[in-house]
MARRO-348159 format. One record per atom (N, C-alpha, C): residue in three letters; z, x, y. Coordinates in pm, whole numbers, padded with zeros to 5 digits, always signed. Layout:
<recs>
ALAZXY;...
</recs>
This chain:
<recs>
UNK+13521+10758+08743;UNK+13382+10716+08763;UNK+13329+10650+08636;UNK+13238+10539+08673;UNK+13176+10445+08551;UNK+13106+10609+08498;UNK+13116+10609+08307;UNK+13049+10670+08217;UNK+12873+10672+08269;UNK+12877+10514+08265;UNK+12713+10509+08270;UNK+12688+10553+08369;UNK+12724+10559+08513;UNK+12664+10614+08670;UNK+12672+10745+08636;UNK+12766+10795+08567;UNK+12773+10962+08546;UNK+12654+10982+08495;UNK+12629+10944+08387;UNK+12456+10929+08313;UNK+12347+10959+08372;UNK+12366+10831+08437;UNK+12234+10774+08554;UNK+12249+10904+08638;UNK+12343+10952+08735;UNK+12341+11037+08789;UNK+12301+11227+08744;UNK+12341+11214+08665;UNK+12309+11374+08533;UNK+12137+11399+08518;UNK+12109+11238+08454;UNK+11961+11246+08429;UNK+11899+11250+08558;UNK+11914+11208+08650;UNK+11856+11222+08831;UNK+11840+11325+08869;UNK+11972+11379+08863;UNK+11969+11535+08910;UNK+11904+11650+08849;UNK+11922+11640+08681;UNK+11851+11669+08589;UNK+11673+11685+08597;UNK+11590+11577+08664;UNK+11500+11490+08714;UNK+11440+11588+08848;UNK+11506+11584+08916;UNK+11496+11715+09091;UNK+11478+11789+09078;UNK+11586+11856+08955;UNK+11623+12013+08921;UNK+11463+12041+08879;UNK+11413+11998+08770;UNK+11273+11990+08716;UNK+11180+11985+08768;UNK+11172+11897+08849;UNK+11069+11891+08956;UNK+11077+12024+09067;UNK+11207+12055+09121;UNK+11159+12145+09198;UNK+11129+12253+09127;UNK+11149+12309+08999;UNK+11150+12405+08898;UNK+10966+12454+08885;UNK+10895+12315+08889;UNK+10756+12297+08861;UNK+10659+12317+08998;UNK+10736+12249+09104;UNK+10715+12265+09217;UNK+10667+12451+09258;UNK+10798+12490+09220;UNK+10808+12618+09290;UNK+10709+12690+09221;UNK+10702+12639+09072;UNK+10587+12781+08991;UNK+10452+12739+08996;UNK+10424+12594+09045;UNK+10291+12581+09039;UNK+10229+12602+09175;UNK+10295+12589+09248;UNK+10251+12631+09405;UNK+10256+12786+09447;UNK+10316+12854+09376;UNK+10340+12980+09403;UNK+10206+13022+09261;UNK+10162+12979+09185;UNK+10030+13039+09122;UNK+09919+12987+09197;UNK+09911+12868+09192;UNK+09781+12802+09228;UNK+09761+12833+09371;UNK+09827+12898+09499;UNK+09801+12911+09607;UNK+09696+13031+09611;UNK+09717+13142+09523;UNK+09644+13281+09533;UNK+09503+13246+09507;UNK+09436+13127+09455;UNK+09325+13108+09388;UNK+09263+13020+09502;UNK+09325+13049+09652;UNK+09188+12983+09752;UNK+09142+13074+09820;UNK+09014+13091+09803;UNK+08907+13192+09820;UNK+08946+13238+09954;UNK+08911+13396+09982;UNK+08957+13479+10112;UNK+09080+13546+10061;UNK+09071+13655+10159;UNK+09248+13762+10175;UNK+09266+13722+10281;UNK+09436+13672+10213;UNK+09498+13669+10361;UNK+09500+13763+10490;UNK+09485+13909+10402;UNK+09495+14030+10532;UNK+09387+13986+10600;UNK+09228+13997+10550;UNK+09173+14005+10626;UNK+09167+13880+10758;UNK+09201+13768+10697;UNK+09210+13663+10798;UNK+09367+13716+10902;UNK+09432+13821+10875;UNK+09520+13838+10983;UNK+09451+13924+11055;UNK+09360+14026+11003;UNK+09353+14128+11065;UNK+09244+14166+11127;UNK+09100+14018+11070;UNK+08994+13988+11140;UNK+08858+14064+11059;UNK+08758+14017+11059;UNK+08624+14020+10998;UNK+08628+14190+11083;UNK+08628+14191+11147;UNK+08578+14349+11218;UNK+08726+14487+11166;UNK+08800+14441+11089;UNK+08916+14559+11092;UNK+08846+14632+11009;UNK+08877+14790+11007;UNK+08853+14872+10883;UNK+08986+14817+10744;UNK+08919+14914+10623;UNK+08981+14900+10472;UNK+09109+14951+10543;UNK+09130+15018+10597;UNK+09272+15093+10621;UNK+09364+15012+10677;UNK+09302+14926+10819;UNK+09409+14827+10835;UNK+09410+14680+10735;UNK+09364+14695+10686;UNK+09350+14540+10609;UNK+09450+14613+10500;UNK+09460+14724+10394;UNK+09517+14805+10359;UNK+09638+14781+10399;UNK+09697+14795+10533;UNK+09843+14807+10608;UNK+09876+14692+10617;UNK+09811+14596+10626;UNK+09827+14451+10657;UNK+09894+14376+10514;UNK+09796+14423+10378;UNK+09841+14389+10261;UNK+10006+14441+10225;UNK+09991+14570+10320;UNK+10133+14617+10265;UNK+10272+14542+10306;UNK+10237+14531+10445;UNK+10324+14462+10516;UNK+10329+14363+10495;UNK+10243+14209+10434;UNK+10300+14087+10402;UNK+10305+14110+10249;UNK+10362+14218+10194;UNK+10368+14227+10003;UNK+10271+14172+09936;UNK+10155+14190+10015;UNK+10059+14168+09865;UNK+09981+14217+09807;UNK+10028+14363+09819;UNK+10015+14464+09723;UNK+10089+14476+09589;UNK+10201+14401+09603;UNK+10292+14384+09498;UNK+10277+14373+09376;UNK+10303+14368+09246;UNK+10260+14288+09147;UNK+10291+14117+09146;UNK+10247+14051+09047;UNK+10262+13900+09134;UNK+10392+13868+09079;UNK+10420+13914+08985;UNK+10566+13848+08928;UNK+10667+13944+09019;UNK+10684+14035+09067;UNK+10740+14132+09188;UNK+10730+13963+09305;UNK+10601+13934+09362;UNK+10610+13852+09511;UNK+10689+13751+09439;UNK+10690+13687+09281;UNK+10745+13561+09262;UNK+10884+13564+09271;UNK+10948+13678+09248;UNK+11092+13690+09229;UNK+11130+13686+09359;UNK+11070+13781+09446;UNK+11099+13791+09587;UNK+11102+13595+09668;UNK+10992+13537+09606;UNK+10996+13418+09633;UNK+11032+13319+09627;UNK+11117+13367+09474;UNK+11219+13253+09418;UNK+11375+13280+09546;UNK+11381+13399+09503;UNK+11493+13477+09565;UNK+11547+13443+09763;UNK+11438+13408+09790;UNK+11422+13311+09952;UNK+11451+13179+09902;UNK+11408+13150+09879;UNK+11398+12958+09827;UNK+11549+12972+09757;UNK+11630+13065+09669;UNK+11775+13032+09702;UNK+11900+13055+09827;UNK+11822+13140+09892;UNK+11907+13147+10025;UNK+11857+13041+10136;UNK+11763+12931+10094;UNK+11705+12859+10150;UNK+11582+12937+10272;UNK+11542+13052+10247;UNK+11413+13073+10331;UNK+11334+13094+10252;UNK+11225+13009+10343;UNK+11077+12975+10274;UNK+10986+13087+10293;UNK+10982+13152+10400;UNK+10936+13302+10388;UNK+10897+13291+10587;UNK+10782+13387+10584;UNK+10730+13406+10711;UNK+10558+13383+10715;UNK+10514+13291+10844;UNK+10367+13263+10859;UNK+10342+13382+10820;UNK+10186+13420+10788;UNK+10106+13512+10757;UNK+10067+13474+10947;UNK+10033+13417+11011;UNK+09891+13369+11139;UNK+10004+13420+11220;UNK+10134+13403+11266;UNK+10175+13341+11374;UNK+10316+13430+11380;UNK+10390+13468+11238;UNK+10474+13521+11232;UNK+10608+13419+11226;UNK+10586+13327+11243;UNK+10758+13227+11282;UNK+10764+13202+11151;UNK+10921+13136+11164;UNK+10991+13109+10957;UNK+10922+12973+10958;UNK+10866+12964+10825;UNK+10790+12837+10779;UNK+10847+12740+10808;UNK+11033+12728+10801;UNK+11087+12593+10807;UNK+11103+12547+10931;UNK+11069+12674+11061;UNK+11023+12585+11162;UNK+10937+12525+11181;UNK+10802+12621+11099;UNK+10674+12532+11155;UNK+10677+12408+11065;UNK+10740+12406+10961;UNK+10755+12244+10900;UNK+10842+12149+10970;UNK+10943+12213+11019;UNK+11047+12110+11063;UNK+11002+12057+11224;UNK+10880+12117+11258;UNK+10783+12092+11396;UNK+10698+11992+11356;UNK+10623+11972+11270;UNK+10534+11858+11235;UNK+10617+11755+11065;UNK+10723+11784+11028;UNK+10792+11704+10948;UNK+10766+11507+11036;UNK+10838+11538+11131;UNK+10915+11400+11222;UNK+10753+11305+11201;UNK+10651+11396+11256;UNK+10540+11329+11271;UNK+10493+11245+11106;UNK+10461+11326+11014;UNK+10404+11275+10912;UNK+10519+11143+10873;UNK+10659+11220+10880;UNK+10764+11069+10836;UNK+10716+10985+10909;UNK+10715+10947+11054;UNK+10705+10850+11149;UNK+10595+10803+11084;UNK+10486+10821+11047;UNK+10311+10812+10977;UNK+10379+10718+10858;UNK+10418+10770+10770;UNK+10479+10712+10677;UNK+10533+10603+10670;UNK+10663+10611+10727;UNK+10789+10501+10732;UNK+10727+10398+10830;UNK+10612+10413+10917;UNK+10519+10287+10971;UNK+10438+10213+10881;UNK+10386+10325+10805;UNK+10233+10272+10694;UNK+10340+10169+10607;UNK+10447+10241+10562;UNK+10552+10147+10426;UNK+10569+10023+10489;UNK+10624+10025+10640;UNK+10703+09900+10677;UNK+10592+09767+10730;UNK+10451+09839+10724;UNK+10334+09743+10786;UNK+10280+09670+10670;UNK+10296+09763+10539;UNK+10234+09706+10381;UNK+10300+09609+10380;UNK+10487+09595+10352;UNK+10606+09555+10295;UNK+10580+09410+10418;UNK+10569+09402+10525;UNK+10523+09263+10618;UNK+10444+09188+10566;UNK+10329+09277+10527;UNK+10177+09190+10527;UNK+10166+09154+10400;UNK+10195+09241+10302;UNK+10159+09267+10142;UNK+10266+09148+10046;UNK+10431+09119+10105;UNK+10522+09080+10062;UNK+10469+08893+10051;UNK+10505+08861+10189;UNK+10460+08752+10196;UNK+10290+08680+10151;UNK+10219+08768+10188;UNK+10072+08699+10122;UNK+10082+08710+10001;UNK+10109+08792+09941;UNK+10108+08777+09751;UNK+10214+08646+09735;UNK+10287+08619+09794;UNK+10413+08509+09750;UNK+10297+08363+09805;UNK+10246+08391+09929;UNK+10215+08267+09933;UNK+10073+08211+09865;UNK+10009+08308+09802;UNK+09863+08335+09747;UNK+09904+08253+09599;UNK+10053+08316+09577;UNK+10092+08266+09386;UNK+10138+08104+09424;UNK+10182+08033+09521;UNK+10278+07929+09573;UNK+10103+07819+09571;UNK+10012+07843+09682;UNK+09885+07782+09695;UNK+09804+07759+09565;UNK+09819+07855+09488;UNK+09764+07841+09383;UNK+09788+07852+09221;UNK+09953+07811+09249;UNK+09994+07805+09132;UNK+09964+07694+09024;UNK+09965+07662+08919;UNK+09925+07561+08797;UNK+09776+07570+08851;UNK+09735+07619+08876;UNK+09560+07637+08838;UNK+09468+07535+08976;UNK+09590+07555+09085;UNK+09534+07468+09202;UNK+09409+07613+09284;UNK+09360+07547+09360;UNK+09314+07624+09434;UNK+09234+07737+09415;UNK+09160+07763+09297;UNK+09094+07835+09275;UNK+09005+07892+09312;UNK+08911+07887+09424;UNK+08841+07948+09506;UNK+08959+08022+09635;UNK+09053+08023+09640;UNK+09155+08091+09684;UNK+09223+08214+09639;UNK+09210+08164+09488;UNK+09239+08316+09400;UNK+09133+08395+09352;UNK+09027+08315+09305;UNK+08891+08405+09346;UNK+08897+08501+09463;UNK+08886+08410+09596;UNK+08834+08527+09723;UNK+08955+08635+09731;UNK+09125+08604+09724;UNK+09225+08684+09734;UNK+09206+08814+09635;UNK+09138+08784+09536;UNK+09104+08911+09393;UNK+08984+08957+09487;UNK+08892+08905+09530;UNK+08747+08960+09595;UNK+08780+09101+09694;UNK+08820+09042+09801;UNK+08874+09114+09919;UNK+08982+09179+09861;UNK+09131+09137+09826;UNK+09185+09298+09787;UNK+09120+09422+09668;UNK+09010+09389+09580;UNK+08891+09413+09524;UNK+08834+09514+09606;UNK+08757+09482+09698;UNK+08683+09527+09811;UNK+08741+09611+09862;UNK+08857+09594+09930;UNK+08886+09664+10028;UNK+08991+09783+09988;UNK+09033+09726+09834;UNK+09128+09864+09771;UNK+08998+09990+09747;UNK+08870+09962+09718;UNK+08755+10043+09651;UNK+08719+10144+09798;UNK+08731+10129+09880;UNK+08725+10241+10004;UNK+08794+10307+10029;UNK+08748+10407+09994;UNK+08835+10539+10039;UNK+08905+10543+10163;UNK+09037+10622+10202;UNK+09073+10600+10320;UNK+09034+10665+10408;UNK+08944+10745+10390;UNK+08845+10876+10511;UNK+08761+10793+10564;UNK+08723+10666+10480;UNK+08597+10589+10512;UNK+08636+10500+10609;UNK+08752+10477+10555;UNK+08830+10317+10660;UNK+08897+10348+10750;UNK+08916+10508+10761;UNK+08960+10604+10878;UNK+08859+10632+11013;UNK+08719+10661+10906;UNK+08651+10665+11038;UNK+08628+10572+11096;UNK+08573+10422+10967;UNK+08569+10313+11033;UNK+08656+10234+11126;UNK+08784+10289+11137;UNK+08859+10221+11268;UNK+08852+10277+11352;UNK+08816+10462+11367;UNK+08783+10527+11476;UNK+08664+10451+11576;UNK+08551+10430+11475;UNK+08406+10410+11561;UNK+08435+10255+11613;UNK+08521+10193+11526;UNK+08525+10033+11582;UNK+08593+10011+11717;UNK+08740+10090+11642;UNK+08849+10067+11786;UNK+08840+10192+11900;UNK+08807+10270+11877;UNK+08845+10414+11919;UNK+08700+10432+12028;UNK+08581+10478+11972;UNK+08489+10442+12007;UNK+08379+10318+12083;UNK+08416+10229+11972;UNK+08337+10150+11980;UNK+08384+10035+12137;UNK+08494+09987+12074;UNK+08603+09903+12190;UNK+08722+10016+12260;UNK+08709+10087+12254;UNK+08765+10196+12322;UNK+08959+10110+12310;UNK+08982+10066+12246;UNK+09137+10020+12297;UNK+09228+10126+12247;UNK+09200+10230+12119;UNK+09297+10298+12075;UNK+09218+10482+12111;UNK+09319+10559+12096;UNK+09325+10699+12106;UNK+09253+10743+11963;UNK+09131+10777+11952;UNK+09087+10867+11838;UNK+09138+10957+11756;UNK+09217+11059+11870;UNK+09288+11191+11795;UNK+09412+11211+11884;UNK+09480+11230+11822;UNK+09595+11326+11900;UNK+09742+11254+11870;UNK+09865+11283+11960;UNK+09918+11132+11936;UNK+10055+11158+12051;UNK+09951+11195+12146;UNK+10029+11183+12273;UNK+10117+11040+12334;UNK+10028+10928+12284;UNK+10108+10847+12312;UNK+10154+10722+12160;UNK+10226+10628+12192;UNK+10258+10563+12114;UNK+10137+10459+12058;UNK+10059+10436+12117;UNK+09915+10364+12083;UNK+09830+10437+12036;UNK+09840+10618+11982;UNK+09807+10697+11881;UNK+09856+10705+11754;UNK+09913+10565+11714;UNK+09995+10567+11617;UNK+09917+10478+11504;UNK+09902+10313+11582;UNK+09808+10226+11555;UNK+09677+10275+11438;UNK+09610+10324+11473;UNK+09492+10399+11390;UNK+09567+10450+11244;UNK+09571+10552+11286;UNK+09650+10649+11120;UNK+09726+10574+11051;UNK+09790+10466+11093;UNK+09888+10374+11034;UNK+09843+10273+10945;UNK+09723+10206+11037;UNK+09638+10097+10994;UNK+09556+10175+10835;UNK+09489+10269+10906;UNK+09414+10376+10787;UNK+09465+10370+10665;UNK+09593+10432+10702;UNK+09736+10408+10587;UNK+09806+10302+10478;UNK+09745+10185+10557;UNK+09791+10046+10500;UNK+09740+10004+10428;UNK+09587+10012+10460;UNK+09502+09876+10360;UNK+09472+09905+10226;UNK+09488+10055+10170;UNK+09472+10014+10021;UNK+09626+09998+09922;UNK+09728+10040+09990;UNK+09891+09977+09923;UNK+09899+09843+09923;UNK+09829+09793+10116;UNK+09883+09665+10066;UNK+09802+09581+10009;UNK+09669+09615+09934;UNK+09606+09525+09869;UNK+09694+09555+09715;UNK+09740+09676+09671;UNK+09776+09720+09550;UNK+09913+09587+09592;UNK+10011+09588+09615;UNK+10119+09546+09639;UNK+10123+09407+09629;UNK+10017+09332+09755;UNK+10020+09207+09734;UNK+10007+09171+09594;UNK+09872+09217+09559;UNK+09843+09166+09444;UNK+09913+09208+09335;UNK+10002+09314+09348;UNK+10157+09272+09232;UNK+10197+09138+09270;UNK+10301+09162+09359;UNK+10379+09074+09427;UNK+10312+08907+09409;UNK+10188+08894+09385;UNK+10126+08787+09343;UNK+10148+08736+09205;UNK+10153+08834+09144;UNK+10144+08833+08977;UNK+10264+08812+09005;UNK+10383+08885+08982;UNK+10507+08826+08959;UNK+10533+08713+08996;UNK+10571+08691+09154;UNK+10600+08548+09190;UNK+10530+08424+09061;UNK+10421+08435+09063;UNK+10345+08341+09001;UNK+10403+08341+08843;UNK+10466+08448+08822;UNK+10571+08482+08660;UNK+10711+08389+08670;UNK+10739+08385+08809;UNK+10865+08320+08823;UNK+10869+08196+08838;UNK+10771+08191+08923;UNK+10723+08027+08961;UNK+10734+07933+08833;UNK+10734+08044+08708;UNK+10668+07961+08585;UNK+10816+07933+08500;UNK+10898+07969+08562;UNK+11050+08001+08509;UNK+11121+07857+08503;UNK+11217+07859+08374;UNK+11289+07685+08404;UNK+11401+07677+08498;UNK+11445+07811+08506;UNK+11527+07769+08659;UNK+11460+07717+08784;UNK+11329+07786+08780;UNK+11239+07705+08906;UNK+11237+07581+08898;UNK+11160+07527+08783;UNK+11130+07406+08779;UNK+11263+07330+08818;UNK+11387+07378+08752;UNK+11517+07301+08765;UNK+11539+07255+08938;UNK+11483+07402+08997;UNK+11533+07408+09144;UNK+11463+07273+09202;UNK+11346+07294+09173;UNK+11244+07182+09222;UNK+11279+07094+09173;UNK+11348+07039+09047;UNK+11389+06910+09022;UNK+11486+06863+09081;UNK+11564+06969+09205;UNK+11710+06929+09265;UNK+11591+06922+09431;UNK+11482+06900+09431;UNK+11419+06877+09598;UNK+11474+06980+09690;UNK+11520+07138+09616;UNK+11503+07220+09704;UNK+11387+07233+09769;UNK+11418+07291+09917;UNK+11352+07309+10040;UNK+11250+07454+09967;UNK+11112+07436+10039;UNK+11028+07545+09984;UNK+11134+07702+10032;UNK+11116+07672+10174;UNK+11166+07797+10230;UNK+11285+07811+10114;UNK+11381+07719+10103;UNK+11527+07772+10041;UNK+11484+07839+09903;UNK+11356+07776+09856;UNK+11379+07782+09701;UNK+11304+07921+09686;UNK+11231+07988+09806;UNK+11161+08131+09772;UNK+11241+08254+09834;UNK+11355+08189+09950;UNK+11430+08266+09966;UNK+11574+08312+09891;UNK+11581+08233+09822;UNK+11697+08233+09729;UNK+11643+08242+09617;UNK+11584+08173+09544;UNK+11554+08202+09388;UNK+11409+08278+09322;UNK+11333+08312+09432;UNK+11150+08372+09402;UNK+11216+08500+09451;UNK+11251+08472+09586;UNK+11209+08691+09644;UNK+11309+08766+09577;UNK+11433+08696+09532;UNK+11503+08801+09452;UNK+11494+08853+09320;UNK+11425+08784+09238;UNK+11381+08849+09121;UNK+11232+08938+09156;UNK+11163+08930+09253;UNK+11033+08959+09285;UNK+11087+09093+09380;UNK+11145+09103+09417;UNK+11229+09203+09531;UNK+11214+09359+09415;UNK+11260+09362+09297;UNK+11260+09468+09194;UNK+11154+09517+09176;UNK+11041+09463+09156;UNK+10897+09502+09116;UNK+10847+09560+09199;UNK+10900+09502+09350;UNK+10821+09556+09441;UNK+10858+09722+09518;UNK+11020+09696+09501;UNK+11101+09805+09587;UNK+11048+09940+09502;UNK+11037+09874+09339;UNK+10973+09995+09254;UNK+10829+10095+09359;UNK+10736+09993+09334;UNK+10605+10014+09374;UNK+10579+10056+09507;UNK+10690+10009+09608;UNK+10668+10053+09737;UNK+10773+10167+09758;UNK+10900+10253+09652;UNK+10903+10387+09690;UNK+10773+10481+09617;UNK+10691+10433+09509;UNK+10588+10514+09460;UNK+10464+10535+09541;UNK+10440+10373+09612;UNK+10376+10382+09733;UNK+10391+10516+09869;UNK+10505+10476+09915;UNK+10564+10585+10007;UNK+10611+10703+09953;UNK+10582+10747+09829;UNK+10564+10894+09803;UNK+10460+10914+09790;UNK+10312+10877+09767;UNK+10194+10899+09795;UNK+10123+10893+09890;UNK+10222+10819+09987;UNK+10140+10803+10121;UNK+10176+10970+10197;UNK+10267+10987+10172;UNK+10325+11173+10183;UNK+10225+11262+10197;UNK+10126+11191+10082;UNK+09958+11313+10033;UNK+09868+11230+10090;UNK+09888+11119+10114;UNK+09750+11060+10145;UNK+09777+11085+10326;UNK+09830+11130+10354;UNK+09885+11200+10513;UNK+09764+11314+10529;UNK+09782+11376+10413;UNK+09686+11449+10435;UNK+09545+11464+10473;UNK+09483+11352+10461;UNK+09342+11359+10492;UNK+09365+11265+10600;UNK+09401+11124+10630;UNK+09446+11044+10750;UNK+09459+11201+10883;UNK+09562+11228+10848;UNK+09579+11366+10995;UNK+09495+11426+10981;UNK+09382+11494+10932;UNK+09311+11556+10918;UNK+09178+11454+10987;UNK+09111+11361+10998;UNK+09063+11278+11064;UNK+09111+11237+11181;UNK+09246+11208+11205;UNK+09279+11160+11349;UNK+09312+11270+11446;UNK+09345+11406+11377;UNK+09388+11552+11378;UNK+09518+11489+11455;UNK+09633+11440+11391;UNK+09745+11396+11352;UNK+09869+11514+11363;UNK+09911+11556+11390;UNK+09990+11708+11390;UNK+10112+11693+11301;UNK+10110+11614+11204;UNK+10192+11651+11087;UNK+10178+11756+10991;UNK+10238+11727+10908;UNK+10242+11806+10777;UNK+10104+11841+10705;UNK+10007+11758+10701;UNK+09890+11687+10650;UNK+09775+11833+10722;UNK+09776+11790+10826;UNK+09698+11830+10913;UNK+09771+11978+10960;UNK+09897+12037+10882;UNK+09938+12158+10897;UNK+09928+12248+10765;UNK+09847+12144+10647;UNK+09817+12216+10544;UNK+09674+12277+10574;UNK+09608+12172+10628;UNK+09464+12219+10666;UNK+09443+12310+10703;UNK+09518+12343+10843;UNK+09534+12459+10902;UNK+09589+12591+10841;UNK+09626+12561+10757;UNK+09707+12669+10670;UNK+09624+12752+10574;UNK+09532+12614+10503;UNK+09457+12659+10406;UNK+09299+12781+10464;UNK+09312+12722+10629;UNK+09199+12767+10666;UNK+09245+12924+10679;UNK+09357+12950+10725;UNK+09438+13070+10782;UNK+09455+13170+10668;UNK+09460+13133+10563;UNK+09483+13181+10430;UNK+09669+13214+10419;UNK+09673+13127+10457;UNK+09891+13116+10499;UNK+09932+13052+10399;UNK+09948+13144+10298;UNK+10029+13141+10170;UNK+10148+13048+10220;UNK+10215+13144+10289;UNK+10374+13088+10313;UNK+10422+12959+10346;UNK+10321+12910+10425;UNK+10321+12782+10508;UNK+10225+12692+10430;UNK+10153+12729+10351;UNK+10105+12625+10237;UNK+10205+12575+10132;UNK+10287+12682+10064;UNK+10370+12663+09938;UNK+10493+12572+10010;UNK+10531+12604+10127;UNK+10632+12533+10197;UNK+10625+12415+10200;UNK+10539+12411+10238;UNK+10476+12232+10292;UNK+10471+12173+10168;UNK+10392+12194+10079;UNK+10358+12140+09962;UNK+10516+12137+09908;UNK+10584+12238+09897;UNK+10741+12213+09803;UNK+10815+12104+09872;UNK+10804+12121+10031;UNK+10868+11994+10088;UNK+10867+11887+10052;UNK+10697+11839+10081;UNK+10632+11724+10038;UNK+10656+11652+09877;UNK+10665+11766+09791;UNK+10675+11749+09648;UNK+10838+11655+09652;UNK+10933+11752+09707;UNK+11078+11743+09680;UNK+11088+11586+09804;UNK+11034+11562+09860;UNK+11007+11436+09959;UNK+10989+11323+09884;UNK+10898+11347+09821;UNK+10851+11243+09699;UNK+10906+11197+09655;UNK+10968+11330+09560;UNK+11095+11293+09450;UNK+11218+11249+09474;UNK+11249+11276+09594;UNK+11387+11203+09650;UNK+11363+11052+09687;UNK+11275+11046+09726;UNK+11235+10875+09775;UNK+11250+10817+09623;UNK+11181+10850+09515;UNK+11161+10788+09408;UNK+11324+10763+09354;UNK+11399+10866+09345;UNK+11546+10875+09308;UNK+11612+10763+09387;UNK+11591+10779+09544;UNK+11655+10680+09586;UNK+11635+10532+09540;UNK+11495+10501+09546;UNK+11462+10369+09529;UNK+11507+10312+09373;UNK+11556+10446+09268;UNK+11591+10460+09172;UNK+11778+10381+09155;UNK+11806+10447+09293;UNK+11951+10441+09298;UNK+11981+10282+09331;UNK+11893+10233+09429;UNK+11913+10105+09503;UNK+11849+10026+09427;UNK+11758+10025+09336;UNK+11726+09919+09236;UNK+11872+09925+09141;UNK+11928+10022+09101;UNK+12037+10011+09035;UNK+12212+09922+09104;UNK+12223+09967+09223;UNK+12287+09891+09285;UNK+12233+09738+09227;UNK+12113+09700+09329;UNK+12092+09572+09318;UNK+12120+09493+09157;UNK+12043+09539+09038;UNK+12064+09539+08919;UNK+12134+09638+08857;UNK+12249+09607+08803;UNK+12321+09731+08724;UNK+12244+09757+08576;UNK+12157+09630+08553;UNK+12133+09613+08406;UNK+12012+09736+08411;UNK+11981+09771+08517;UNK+11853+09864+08495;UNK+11923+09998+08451;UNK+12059+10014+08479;UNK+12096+10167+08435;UNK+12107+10164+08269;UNK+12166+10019+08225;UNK+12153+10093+08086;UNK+12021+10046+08025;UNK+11943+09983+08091;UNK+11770+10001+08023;UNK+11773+10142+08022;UNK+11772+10193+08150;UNK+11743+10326+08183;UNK+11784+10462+08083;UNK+11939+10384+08020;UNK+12025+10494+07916;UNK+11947+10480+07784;UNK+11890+10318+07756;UNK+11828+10325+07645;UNK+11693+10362+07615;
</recs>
């Protein structure tokens, strides 16, 4: 095996190992500090001290806390995440029940940015490159401006009351059918792909400025040939970066999207969790989500390296 991939690969793994290391201890402290006992939310506003008492005993949290942490590390190496506090089932079912959903949420929101976001930044830098067109790059800064500054709860409801409500064409909540998808997706999109284009703008417009370009254009290459061959592939790196960092945040930004469309992912199974006081099925979700992240980032890590080898030994240096 190449020295350097051994490297690249050591520090990666190295990279996971850490992350889930941080993962596991910060989710397993910071969960105890949301207001309520879990017993009593199992065992109800009306139980006596005695059963709330029996209740603590039986999900260990009577324990001392470094006692539940060991016990907790000690699952998470046999790979179990523990047991609901609400419901009783193993967490990695109730994750691996709303997992499919939040990905599908996801891997739509990435592939709707990467359409819309790719090409308008290329053709935004092309219209208005050498200082043409300037009321073009004005309004393109205005509107992705604008429309990155709204929150996505805001531009969530606002497609509810427009489309959902208002023109009735899409499903508000739920996602019984495939036209319950549309909404949360859209929600999902518009502030990456204003972030994205307007990379993807800046660069191109970096390359555009390049003497191999000019050279290309001095040989009467074809537009199409000369952005498909010599612009999107140096511009392809910047972006694949930004759109796995993208699609590991869209992971969390799931969270409030399902929580508005009441979405039955991951998102919208923390909510529920947090309300329940379900330790187990909070830390789960969240370690998933964390270790979700971090693998996307690794990958997009791995395949920028394929594409460029020169990034592994930036990477060594």
């Amino acid at each position: 095996m190449d020295p350097t991939w051994l490297r690249f690969g050591v520090r990666r793994l190295g990279g996971l190992l850490l992350s889930f290391a941080v993962l596991v201890t910060v989710t397993f402290v910071i969960v105890p500090l949301i207001p309520g006992d879990p017993a009593v939310a199992v065992a109800g506003l009306e139980a006596s001290g005695a059963e709330i008492a029996k209740i603590r005993q039986e999900l260990g949290l009577d324990q001392p806390l470094y006692v539940q942490f060991l016990d907790y590390v000690g699952g998470l190496l046999t790979l179990d995440l523990g047991t609901s506090f609400s419901n009783g089932q193993d967490v990695a079912t109730v994750i691996l029940a709303r997992l499919p959903f939040t990905a599908e949420l996801a891997l739509f929101a990435i592939a709707l940015v990467l359409l819309i976001s790719v090409p308008v930044g290329m053709l935004v830098a092309f219209l208005t490159h050498g200082g043409r067109r300037p009321w073009l790059d004005h309004l393109f800064n205005v509107v992705t401006s604008l429309v990155y500054s709204v929150p996505q709860y805001v531009m969530a409801t606002l497609l509810v009351v427009v489309f959902a409500v208002g023109l009735g064409l899409f499903p508000a909540v739920g996602a019984a059918t495939l036209s319950s998808l549309v909404l949360p997706t859209l929600a999902l999109t518009f502030l990456p792909t204003c972030v994205v284009s307007r990379v993807v703008r800046r660069e191109t417009a970096v390359v555009l400025d390049q003497d191999y370009i000019r050279t290309a254009r001095g040989w009467r290459i074809g537009r199409l040939r000369l952005f498909g061959r010599y612009v999107l592939p140096n511009v392809v790196t910047t972006t694949l970066t930004l759109s796995g960092l993208i699609l590991a945040s869209q992971l969390g930004g799931a969270v409030v999207i399902e929580t508005v469309f009441a979405w039955p992912g991951l998102g919208q199974g923390i909510v529920d969790a947090i309300l329940d006081r379900d330790y187990p099925v909070i830390r789960g979700t969240i370690l998933v989500l964390g270790l979700m992240a971090t693998l996307i980032i690794i990958a997009v890590d791995v395949i920028l390296a394929i594409i460029d080898p020169r990034s592994i030994e930036a990477d060594h240096e």
